[in-house]
Structures are given as structure tokens and as C-alpha cells.
Backbone of each chain as ProteinMPNN parsed JSONL, in Angstrom:
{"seq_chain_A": "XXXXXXXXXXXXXXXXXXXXXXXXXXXXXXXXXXXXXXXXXXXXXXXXXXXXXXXXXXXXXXXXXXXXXXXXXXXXXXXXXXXXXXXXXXXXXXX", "coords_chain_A": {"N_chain_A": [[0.854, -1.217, 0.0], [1.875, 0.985, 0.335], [4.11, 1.105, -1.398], [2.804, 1.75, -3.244], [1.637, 4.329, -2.56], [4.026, 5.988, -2.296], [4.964, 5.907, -4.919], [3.016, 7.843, -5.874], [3.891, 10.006, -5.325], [6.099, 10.258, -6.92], [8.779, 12.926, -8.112], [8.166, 15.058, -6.313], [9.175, 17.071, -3.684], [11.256, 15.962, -1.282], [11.817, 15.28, 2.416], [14.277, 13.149, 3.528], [14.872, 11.124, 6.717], [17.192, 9.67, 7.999], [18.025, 6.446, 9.796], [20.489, 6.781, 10.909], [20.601, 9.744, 11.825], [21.247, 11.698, 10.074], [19.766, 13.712, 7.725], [18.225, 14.281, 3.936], [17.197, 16.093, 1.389], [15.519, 16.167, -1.487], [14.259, 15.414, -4.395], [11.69, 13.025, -5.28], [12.918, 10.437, -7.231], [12.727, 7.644, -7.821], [11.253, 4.769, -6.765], [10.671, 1.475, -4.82], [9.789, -1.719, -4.424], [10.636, -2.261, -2.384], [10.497, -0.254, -0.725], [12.768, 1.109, -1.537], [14.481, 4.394, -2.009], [15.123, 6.714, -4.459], [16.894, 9.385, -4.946], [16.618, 12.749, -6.65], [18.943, 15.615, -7.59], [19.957, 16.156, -4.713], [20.291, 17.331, -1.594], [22.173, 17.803, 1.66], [20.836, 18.478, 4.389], [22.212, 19.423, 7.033], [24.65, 20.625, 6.282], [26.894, 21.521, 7.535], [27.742, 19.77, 9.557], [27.908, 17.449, 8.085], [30.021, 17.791, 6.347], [31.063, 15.951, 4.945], [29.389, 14.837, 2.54], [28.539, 16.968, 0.811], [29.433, 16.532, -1.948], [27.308, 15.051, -3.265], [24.039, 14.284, -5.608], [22.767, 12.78, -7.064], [21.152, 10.05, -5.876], [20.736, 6.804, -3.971], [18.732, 5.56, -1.921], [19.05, 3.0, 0.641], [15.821, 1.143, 1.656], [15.89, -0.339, 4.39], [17.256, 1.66, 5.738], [16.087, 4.178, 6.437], [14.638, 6.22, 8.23], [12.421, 8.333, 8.452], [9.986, 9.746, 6.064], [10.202, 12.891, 4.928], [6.71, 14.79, 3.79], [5.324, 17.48, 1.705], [2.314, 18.63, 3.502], [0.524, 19.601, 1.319], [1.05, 17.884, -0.958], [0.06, 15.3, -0.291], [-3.138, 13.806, 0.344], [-4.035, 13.186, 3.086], [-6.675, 12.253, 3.483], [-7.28, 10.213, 2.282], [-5.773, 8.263, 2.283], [-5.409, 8.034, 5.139], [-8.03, 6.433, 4.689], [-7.679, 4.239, 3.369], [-5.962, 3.155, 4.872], [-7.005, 2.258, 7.065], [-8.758, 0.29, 5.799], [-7.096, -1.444, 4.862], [-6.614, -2.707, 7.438], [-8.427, -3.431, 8.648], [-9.189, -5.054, 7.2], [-6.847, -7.253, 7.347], [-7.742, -7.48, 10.331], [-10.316, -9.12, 10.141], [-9.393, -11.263, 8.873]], "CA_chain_A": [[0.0, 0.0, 0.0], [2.584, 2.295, 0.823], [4.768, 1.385, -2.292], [1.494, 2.595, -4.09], [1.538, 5.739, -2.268], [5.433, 6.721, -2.995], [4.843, 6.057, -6.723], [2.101, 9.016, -6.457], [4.622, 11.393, -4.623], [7.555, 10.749, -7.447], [8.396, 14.157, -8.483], [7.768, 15.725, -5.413], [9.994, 17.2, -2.823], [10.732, 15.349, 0.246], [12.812, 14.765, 3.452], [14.559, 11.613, 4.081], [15.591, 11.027, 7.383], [17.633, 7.879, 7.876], [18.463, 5.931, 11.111], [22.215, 7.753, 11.364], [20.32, 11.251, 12.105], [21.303, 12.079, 8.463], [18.505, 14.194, 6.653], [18.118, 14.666, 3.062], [16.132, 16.801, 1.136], [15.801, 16.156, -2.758], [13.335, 15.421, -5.256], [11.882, 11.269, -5.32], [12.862, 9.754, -8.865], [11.601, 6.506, -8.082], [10.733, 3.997, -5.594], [10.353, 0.053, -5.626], [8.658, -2.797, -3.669], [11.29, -2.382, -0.609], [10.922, 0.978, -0.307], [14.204, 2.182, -1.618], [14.165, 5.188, -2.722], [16.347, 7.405, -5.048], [16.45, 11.157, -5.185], [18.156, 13.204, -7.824], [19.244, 17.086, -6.723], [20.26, 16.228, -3.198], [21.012, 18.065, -0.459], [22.07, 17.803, 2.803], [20.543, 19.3, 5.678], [23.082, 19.69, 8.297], [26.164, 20.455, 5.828], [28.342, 22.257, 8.439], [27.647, 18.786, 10.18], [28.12, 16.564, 7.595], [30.758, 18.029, 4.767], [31.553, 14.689, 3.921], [28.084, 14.779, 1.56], [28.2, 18.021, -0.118], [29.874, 16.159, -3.189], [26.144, 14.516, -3.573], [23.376, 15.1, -7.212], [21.55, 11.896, -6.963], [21.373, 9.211, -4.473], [19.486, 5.794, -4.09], [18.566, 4.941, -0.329], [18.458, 1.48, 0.994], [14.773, 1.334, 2.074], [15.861, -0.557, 5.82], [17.823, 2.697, 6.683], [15.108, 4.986, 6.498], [13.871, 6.236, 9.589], [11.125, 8.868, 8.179], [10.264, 10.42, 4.753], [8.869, 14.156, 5.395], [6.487, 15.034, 2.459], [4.699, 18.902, 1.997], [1.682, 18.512, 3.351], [0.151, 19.963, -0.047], [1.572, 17.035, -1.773], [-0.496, 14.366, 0.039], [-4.514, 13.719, 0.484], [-4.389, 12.509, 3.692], [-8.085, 11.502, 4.026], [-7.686, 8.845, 1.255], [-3.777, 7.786, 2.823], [-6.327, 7.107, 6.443], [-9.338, 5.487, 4.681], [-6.808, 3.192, 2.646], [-5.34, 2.13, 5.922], [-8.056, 1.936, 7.866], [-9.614, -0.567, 4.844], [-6.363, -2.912, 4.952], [-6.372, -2.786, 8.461], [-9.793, -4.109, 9.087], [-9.366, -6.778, 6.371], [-6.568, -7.85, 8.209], [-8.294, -7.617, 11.728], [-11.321, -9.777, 9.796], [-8.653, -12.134, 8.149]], "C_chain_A": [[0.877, 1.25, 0.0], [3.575, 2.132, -0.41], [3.946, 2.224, -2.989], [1.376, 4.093, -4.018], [2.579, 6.842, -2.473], [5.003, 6.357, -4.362], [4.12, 7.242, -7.043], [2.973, 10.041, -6.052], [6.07, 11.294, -5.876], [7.42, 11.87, -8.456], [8.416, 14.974, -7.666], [9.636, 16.422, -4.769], [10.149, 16.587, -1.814], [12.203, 15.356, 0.732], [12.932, 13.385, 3.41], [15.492, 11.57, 5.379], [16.248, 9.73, 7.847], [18.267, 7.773, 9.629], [19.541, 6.554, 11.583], [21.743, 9.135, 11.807], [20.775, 11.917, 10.596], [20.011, 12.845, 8.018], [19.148, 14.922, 5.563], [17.309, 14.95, 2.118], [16.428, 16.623, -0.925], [14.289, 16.043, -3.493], [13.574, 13.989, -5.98], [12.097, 11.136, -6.653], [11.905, 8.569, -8.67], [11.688, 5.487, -6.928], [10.754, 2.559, -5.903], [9.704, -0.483, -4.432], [9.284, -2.747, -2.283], [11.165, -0.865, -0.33], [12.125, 1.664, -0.558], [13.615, 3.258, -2.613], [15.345, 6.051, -3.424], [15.966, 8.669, -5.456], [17.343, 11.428, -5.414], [17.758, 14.982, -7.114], [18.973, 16.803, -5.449], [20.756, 17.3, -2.566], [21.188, 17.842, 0.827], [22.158, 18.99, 3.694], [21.221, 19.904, 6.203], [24.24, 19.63, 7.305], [27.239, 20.657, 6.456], [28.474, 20.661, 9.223], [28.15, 17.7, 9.461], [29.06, 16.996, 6.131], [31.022, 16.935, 4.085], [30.658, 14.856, 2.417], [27.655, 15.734, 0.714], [28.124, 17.438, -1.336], [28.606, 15.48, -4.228], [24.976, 15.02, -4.75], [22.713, 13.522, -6.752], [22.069, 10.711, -5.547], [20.144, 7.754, -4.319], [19.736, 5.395, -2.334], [17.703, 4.049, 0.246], [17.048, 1.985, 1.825], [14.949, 0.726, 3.983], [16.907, 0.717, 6.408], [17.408, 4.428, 6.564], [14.306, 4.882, 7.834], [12.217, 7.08, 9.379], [11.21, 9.529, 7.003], [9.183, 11.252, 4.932], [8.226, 14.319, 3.894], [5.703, 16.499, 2.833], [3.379, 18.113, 2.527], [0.441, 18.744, 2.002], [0.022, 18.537, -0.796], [0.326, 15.445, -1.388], [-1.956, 14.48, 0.328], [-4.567, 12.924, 1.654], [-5.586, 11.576, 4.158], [-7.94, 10.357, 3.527], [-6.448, 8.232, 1.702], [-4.903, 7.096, 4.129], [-7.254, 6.309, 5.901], [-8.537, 4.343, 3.831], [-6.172, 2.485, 3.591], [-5.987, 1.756, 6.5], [-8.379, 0.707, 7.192], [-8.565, -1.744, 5.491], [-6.198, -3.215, 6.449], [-7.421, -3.812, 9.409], [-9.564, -5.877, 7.758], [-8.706, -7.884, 6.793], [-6.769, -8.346, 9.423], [-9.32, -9.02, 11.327], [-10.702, -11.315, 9.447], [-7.89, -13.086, 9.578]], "O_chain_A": [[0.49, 2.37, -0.331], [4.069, 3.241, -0.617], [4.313, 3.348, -3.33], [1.13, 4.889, -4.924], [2.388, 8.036, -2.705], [4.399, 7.378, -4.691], [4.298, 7.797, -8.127], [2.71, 11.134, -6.552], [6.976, 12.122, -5.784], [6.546, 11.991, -9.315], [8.754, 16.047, -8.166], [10.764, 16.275, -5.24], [9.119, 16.514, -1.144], [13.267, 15.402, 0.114], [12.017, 12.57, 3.293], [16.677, 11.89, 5.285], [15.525, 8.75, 8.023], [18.744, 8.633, 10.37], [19.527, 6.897, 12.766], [22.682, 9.803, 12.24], [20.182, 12.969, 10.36], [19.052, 12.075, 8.074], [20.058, 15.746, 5.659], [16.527, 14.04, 1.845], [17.475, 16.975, -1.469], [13.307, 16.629, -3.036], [14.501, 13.588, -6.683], [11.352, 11.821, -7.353], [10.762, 8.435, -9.107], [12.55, 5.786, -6.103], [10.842, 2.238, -7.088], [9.158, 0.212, -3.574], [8.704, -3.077, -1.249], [11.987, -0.401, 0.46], [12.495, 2.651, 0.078], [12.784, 3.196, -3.519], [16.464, 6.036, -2.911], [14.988, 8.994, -6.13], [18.468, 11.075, -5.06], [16.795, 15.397, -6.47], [17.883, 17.113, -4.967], [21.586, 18.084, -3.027], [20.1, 17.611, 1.354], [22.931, 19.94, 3.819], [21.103, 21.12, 6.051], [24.913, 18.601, 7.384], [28.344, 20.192, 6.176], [29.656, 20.434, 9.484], [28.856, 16.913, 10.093], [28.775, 16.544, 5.022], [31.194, 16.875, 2.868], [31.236, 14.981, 1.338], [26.68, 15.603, -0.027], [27.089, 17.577, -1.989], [28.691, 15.355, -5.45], [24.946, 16.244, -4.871], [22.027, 13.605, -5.733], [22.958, 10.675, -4.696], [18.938, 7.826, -4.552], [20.772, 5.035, -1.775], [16.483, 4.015, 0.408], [17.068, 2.999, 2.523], [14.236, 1.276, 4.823], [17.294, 0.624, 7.572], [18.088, 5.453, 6.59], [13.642, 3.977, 8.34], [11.162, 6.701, 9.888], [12.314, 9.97, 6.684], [7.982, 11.011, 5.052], [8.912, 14.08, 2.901], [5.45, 16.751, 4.011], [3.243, 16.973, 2.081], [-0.47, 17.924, 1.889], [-1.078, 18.142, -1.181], [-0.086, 14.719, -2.292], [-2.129, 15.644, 0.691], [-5.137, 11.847, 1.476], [-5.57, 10.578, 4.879], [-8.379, 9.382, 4.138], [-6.29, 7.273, 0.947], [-5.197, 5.901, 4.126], [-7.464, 5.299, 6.573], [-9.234, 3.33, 3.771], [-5.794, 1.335, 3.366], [-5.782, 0.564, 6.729], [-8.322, -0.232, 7.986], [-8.88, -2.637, 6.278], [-5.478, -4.195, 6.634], [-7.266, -4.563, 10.372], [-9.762, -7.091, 7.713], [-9.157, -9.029, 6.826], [-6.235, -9.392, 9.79], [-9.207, -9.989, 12.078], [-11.33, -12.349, 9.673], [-7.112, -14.014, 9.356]]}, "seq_chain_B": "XXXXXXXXXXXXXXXXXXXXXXXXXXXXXXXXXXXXXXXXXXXXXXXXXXXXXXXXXXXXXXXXXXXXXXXXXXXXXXXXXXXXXXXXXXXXXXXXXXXXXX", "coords_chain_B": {"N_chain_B": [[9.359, 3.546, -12.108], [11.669, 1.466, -11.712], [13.907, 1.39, -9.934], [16.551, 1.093, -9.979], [20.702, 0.355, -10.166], [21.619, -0.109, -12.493], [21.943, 2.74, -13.472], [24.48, 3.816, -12.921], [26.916, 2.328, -13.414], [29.97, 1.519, -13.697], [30.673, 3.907, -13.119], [32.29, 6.433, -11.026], [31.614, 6.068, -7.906], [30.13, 7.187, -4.46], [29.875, 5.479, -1.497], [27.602, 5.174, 1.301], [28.069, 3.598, 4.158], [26.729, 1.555, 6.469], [27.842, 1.241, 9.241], [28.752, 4.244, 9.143], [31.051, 4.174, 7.56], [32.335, 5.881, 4.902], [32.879, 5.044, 1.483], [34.899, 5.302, -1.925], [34.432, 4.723, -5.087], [34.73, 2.81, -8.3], [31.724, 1.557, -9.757], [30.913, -1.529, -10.045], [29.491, -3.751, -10.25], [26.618, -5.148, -9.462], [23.729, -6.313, -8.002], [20.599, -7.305, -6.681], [20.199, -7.071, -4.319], [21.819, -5.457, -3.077], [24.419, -6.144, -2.803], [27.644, -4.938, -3.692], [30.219, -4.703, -6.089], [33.136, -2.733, -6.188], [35.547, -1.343, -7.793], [39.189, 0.072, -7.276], [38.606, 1.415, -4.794], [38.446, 3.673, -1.904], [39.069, 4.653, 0.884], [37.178, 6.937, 3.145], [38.137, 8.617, 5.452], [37.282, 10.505, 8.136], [38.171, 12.839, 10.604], [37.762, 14.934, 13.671], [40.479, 16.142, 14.661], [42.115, 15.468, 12.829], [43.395, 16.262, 9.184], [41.469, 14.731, 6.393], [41.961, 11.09, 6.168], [42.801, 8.768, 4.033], [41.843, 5.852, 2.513], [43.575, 3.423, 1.064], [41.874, 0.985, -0.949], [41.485, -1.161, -3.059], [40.36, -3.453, -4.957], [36.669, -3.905, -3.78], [34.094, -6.154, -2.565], [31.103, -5.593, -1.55], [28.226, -6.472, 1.088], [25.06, -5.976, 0.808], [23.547, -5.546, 2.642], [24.896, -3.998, 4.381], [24.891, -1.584, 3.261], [24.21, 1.738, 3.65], [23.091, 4.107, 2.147], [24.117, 4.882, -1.317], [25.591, 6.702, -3.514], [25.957, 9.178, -6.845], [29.315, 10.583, -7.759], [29.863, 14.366, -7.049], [31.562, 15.668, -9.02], [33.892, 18.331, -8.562], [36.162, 19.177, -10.281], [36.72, 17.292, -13.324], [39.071, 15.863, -13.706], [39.105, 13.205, -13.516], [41.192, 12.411, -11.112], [41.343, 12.085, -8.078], [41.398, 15.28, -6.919], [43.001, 17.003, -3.855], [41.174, 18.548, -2.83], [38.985, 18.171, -0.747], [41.014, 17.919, 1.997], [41.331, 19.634, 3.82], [38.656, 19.228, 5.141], [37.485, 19.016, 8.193], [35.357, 16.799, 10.196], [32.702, 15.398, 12.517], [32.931, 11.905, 12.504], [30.403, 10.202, 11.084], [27.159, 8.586, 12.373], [26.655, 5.282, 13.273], [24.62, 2.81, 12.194], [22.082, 0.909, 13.669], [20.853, -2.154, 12.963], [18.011, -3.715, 12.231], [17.795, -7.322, 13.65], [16.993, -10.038, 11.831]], "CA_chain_B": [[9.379, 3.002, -11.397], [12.752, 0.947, -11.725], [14.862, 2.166, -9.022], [17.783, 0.042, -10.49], [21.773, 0.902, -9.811], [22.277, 0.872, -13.759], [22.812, 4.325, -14.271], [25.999, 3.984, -11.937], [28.05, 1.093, -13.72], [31.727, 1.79, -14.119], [30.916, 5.56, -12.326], [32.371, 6.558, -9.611], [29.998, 6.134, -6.334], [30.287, 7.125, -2.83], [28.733, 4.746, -0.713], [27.657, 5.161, 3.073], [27.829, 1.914, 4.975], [25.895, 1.123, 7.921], [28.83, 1.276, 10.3], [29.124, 5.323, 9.349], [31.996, 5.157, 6.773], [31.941, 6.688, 3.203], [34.184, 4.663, 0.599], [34.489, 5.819, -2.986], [35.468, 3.512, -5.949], [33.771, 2.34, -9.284], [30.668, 0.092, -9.508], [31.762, -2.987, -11.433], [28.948, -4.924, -10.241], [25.669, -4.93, -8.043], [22.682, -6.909, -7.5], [18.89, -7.051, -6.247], [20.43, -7.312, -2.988], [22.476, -4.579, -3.275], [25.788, -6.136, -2.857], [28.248, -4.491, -4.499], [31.388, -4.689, -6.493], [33.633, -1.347, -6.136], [37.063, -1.435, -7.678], [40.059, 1.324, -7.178], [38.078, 1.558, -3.913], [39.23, 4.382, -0.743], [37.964, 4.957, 2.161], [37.989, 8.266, 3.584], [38.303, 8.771, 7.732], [37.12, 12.125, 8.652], [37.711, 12.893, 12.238], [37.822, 16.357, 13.957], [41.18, 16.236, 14.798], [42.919, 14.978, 11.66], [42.121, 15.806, 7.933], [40.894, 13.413, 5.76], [42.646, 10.279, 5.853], [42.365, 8.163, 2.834], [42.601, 4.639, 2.707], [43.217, 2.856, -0.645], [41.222, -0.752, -0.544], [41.832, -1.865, -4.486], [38.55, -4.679, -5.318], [35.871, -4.959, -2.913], [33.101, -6.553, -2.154], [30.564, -4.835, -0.057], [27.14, -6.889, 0.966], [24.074, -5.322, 0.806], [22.55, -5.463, 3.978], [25.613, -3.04, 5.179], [25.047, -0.316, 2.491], [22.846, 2.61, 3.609], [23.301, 5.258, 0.789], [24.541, 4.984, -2.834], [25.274, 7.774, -4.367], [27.36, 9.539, -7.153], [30.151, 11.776, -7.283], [29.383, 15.265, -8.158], [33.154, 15.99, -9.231], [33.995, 19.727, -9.117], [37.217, 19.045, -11.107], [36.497, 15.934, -13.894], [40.304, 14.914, -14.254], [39.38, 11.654, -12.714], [42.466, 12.204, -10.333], [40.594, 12.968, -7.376], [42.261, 16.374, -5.742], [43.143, 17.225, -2.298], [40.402, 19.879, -2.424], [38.584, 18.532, 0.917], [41.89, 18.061, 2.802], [41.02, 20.434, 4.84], [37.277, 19.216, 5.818], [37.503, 18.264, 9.646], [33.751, 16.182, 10.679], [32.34, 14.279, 13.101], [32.22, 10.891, 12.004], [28.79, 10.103, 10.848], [26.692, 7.454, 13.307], [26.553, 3.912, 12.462], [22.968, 2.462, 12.23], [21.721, -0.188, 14.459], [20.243, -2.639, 12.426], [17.665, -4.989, 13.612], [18.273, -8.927, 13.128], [16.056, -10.546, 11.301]], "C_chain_B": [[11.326, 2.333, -11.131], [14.051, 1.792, -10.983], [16.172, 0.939, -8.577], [19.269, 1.493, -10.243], [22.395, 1.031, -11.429], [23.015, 2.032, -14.205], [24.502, 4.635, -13.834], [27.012, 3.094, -12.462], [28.859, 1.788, -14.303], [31.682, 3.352, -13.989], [31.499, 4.989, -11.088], [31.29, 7.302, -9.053], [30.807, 6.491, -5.354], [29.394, 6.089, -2.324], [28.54, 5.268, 0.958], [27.387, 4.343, 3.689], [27.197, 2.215, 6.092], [26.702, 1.567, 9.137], [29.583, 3.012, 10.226], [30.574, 5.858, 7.795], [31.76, 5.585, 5.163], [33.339, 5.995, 2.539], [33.377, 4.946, -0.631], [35.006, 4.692, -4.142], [34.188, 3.587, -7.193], [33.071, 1.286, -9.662], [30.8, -0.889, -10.608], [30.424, -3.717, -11.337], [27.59, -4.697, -9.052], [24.345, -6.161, -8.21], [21.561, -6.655, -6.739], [19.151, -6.836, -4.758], [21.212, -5.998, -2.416], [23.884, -4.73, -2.747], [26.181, -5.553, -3.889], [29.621, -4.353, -4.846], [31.961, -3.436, -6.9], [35.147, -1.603, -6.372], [37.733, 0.185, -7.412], [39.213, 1.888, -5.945], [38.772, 2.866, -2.623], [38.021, 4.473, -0.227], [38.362, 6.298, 2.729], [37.374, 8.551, 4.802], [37.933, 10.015, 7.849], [37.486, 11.833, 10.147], [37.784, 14.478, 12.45], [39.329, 16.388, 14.729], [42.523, 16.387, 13.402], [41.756, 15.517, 10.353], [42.165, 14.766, 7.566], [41.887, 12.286, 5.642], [42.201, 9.161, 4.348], [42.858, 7.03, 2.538], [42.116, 3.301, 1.499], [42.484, 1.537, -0.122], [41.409, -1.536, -1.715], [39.938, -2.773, -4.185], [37.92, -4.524, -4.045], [34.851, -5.272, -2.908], [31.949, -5.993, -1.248], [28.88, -5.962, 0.388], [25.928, -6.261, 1.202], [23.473, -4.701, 2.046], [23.693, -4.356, 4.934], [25.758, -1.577, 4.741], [23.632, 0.453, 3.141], [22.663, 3.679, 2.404], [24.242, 5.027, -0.055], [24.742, 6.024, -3.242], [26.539, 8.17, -5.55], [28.241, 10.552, -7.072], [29.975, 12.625, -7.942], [31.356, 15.754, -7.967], [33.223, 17.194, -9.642], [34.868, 19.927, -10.569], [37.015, 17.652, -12.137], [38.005, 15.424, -14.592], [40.532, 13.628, -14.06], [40.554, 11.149, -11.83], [41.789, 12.831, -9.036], [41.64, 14.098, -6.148], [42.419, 16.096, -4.657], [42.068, 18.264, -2.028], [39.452, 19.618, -0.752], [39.753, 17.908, 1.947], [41.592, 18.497, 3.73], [40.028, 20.486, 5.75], [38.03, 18.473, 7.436], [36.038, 18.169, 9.996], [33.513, 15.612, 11.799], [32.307, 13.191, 12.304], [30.534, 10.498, 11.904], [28.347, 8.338, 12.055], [26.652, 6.103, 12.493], [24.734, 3.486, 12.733], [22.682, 1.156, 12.672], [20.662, -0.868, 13.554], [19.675, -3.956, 12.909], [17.607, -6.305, 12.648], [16.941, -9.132, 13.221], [16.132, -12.058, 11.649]], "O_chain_B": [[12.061, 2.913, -10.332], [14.868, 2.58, -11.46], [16.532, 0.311, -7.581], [19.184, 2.719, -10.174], [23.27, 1.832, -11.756], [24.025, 2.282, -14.862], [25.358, 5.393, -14.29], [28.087, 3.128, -11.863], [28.649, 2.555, -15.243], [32.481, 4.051, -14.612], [31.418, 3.945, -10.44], [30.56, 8.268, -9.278], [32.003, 6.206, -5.304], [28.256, 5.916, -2.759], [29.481, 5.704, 1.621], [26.179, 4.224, 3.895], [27.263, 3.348, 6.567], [26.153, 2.259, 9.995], [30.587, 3.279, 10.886], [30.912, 6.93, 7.293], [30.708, 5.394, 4.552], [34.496, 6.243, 2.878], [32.156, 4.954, -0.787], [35.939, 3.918, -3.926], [33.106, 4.168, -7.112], [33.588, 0.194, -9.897], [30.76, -0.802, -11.835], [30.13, -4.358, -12.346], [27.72, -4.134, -7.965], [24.758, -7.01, -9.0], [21.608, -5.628, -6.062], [18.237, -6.415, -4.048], [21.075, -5.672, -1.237], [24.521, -3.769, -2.314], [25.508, -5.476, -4.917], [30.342, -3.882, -3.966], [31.46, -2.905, -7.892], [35.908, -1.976, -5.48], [37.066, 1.218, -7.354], [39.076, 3.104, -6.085], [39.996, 2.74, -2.616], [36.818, 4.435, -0.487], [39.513, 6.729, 2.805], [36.168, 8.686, 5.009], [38.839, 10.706, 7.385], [37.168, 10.816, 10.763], [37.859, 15.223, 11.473], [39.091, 16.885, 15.83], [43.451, 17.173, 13.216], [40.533, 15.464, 10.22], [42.739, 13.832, 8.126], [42.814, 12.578, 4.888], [41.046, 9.087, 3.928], [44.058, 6.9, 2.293], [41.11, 2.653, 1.211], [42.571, 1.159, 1.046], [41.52, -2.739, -1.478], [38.922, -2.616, -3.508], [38.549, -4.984, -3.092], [34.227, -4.374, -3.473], [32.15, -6.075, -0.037], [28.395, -6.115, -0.733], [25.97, -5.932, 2.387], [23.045, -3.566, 2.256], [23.352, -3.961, 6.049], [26.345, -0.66, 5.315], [22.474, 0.036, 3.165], [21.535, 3.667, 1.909], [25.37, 4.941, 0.429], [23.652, 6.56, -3.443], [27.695, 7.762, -5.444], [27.978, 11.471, -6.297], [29.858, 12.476, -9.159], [32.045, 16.042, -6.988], [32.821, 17.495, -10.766], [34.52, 20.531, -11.583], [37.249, 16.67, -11.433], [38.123, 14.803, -15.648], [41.556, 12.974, -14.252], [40.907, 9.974, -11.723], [41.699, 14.057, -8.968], [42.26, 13.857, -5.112], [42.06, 14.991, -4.248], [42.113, 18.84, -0.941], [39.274, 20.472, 0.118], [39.223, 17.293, 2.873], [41.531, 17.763, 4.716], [40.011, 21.192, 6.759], [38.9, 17.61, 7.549], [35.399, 19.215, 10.118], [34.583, 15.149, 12.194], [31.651, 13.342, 11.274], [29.707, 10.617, 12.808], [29.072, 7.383, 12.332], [26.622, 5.989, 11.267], [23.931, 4.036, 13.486], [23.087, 0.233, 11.966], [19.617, -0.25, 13.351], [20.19, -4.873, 13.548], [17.45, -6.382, 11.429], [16.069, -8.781, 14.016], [15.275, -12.832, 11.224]]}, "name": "protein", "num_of_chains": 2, "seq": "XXXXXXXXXXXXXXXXXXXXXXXXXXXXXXXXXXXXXXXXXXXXXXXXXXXXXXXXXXXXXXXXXXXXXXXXXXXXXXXXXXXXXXXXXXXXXXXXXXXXXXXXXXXXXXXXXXXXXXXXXXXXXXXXXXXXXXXXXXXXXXXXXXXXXXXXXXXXXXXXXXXXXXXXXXXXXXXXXXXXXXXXXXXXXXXXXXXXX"}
């Protein structure tokens, strides 16, 4: 469900914050079934923090070292993101 | 959709491993898994004491499950000799990522 829902956000802008405290801010290319995701025009957040990463333009990030992916609110329809979970949630509860 | 490592074969990548460090080299080779084959490989040490240390590795191997970030190099200079230009960076080392066993 949730690959479904990154496929509608590629294009967008978003945060990625990954398990290391790392955040990066780019624009999703594309997504797959594990959740990795790859964003082209990177940036990092915290550069004075992290110079290593300036050198960065695209980037593919393993989907298990993703801690949270911020999106605009704009960008998302939350009502239909809750009634889509709610649905698989109950089918599972029923199941 | 296809959020394949294609576009990267025989570029030079940075990678960021799990355990915090950043090695650079060229992708010879990868998989669904995202192991990956990186020859002419370095590793580069930041600390806040020392600059950059840089530590050749020649072939390696990396296995998937230790890579957190892929990425490539945006090269200010494209002589493929990579400068001394961040010599001078002094960092924290970046955190390593606790990964849970499956």
C-alpha cells in the first residue's frame, strides 16, 4: 500500500531522514517494492555537520535505513492515505 | 518506477555503509540485494582532529545489507584524479545504524 503511495509522490519534494540522524532533502525519482528510494538534486541538511556529503546530485537509499520520509503537506490527500489504511487494516483484523 | 543501480556502472559512487563510513570507488557490479562490487576503492576517515585520511582498498566486495546510501560523485574538477580539495574538511564521524536482526 505504501509502495502505491510513494509512486504518487515521485516528483515531489521530500525529506529523508535515515536511522544515522542524516537528513536529506531532494526530489523522489523513483521507488520500488522495498521501499528504496532514489532522489536526484540532493542536499544535505546539516552540511556544516556533515561536509563529507556536499559532493552529492543523486542518491538511491536502501529502504531498511530509512527512519522517516517528510512530504509537503500539499503534496499528500491525507483523508484517502487514512481510509486506505483503515480498509487494509480491518481486512486484516477480519482475516 | 525501476529504481535500479544501472545508471551507476563503471561511475564513480560514494557509498555510506551502515557502520558510518563513506568509501568511494567504481561500480563494477551490483545486485537485487544490493551487494556491491567497487574497484580502485578508498575509504575516507574524517575525524575532527585529523584531515581526511584516505585509505586505498583496491577490489571490494561490499554486501548489501551493510550499504545505507549509494550515491554519485558530483566531481567539481572531472580529471578523474581525485584532488586534495577537501583536505582540509575536519567532521564528526557520521553514526553507524543499528540494524535490527532478522
Amino acid at each position: 500500500i505504501f509502495f502505491s503511495f510513494f509512486k504518487t509522490l515521485v516528483g515531489k519534494e521530500v525529506a529523508v531522514e535515515l536511522k544515522n540522524d542524516v537528513v536529506l532533502t531532494g526530489t523522489l525519482h523513483s521507488v520500488d517494492q522495498y521501499l528504496n528510494i532514489k532522489l536526484t538534486n540532493v542536499k544535505v541538511v546539516n552540511e556544516n555537520k556533515y561536509p563529507q556529503l556536499t559532493a552529492l546530485k543523486n542518491c538511491f537509499i536502501r529502504g531498511s535505513v530509512v527512519r522517516y520520509v517528510q512530504i509537503n503537506p500539499n503534496d499528500v490527500d491525507t483523508e484517502l492515505l487514512e481510509d486506505a489504511t483503515r480498509k487494509e487494516n480491518s481486512a486484516v483484523a477480519a482475516g | 518506477m525501476a529504481s535500479t543501480l544501472s545508471e551507476w556502472v563503471n561511475q564513480q559512487i560514494t557509498i555510506l555503509t551502515c557502520d558510518g563510513r563513506l568509501i568511494t570507488g567504481t561500480l563494477a557490479g551490483y545486485d537485487q540485494l544490493q551487494n556491491l562490487i567497487l574497484k580502485h576503492s578508498l575509504e575516507k576517515v574524517y575525524s575532527m582532529e585529523a584531515p581526511v585520511e584516505r585509505v586505498p582498498l583496491g577490489l571490494f566486495v561490499v554486501r548489501g545489507d551493510n550499504v545505507a546510501v549509494i550515491s554519485d560523485c558530483f566531481d567539481k574538477g572531472d580529471d578523474g584524479d581525485e584532488g586534495e580539495k577537501d583536505g582540509d574538511v575536519r567532521a564528526e564521524p557520521i553514526k553507524a545504524i543499528h540494524q535490527n536482526v532478522t
